[in-house]
C-alpha positions as CSV (number, residue, x, y, z in Angstrom):
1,X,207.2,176.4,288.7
2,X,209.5,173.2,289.0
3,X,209.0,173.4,292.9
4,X,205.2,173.1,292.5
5,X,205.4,170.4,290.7
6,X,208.0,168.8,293.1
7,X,205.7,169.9,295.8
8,X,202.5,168.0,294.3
9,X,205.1,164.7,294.0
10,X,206.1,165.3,298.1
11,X,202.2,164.7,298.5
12,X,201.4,161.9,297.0
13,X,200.3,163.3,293.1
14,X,202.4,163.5,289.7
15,X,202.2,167.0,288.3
16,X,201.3,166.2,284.9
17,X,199.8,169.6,283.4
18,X,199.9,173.4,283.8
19,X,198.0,176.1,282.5
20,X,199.6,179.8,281.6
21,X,199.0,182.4,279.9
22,X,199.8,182.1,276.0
23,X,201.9,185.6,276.3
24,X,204.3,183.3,278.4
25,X,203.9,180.4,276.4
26,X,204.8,182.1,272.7
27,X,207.1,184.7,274.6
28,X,209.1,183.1,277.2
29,X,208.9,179.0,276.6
30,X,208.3,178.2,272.9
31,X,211.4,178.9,271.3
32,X,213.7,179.3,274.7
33,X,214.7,175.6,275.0
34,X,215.7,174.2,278.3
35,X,212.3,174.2,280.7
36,X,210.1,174.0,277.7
37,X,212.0,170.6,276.2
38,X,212.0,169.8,280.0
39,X,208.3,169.3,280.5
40,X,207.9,167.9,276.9
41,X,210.3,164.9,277.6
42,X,208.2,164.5,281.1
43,X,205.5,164.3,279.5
44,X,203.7,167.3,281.4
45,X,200.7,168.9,279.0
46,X,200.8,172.7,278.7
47,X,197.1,174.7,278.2
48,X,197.2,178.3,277.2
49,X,194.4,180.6,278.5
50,X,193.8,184.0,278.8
51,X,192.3,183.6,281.8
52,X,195.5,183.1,284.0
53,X,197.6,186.2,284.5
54,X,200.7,186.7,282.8
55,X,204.0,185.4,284.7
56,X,201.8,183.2,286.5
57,X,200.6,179.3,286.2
58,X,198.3,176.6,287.6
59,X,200.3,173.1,287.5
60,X,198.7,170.3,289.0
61,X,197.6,166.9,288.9
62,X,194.4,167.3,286.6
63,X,193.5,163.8,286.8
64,X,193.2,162.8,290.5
65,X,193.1,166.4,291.9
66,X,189.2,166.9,290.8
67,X,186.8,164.9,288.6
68,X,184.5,166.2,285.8
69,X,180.9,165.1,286.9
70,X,179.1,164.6,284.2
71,X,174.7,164.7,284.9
72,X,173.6,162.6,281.8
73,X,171.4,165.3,280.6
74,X,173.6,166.8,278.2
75,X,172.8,166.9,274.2
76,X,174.5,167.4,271.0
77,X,172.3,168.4,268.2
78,X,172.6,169.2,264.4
79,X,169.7,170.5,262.4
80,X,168.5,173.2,260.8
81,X,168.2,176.7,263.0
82,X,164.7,178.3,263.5
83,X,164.2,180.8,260.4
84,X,166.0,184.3,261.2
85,X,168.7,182.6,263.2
86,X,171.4,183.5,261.0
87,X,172.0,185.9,258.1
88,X,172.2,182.8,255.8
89,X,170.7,179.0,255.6
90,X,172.6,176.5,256.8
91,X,172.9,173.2,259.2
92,X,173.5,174.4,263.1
93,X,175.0,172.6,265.7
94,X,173.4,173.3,269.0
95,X,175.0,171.7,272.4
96,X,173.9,171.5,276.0
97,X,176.3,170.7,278.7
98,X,175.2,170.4,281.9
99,X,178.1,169.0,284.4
100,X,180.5,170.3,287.5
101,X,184.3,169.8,288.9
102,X,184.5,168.4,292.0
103,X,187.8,169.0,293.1
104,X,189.1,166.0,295.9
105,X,192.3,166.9,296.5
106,X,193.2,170.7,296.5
107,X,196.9,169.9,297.8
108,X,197.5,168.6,293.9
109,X,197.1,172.3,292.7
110,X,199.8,175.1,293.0
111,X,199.2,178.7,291.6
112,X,202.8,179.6,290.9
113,X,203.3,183.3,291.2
114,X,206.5,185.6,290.6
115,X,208.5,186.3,293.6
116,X,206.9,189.5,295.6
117,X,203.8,189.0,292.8
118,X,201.0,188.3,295.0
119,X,198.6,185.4,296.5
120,X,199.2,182.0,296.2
């Protein structure tokens, strides 16, 4: 993991954030110490989700690497549901988001892997 982020420094980025799975995070980092103060006193922000296998990551630099694009269209709403919604009454909140990642510069995004554990 450490050499990604040395790797996105080597072209031209700051490795700021990663994103692992939170079997890793709760069983291997939180508690352990070393690496996990490591990236704290750096300042590096850590995102659990399911959605990245365990033993692996995704570090990167988040903020230059790709750009949220936002269309202008989207709508946050609170009101009440149409009747039959819900099993209850009660104030909804109904959102809309309609927006897209454009990603600028892929060489600021490593997907860390274990030795021998597949694609990178």
């Amino acid at each position: 993991m450490l050499a990604a982020f040395d790797q996105i420094e080597q072209t031209g980025g700051t490795g700021h954030a990663m994103v692992v799975n939170p079997a890793d995070y709760y069983g291997s980092l939180v508690g352990a110490g070393g690496l996990l103060d490591d990236l704290a006193r750096e300042k590096v922000k850590i995102c659990r989700n399911r959605h990245v296998a365990p033993g692996c990551a995704l570090v990167g630099d988040f903020s230059m690497a790709a750009r949220l694009l936002e269309s202008g269209r989207s709508v946050i709403r609170v009101a009440q549901p149409p009747t039959g919604t819900f099993s209850r009454p009660g104030t909804a909140v109904c959102a809309e988001v309609y927006e897209g990642v454009a990603v600028q510069l892929p060489t600021h995004f490593f997907h860390v892997v274990p030795e021998g554990g597949g694609d990178d």
